[in-house]
N, C-alpha and C positions, 0 to 999 in steps of 0.2 A: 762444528767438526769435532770429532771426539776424541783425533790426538794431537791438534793445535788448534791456535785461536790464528784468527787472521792476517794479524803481523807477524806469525811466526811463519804462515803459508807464502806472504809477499817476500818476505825472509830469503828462505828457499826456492820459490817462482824464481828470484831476483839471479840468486848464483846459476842457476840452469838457465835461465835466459835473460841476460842482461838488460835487452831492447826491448822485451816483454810490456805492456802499459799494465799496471797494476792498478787496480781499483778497488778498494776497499767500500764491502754494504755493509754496515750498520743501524743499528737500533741506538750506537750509543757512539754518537756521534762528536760528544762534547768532551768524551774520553782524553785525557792527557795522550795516554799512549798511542791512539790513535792520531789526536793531532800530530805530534813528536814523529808519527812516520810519514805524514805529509812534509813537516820543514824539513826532515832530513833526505827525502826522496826516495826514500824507500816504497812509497806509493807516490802513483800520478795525478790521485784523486778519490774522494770520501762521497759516497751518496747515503744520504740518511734512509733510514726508513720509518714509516715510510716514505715513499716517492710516489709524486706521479710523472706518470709516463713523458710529456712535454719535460720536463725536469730531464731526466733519463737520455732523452736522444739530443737532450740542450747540452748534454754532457759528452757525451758521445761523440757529436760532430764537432764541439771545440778543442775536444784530444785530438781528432784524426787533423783538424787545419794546424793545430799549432804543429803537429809536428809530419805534417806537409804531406799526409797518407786521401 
């Protein structure tokens, strides 16, 4: 993105929509600050990439059960 990185976008997602599920992709997964928005909850969840696809909807469907969608 050319006028933020990703935590600044879940950032912003977060205040406009609360309940929003934020997912961060990266290439750079082992990132402090990326981790640091997972423990803090500012994302739901980090998908590296790449991914495959099995990985992707393994992620997907254990967001929507935990949070009973």
């Amino acid at each position: 993105m050319p006028h933020m990185n990703g935590i600044e976008f879940a950032s912003r997602a977060r205040s406009l929509c609360p309940t929003m599920a934020r997912v961060i992709v990266t290439a750079h997964d082992e990132v402090r600050e990326v981790r640091e928005a997972l423990a803090s909850g500012l994302v739901d969840g980090i998908i590296a990439k790449p991914w495959k696809r099995e990985e992707l909807l393994k992620g997907v469907v254990g967001y929507l059960e935990r949070h009973g969608i």
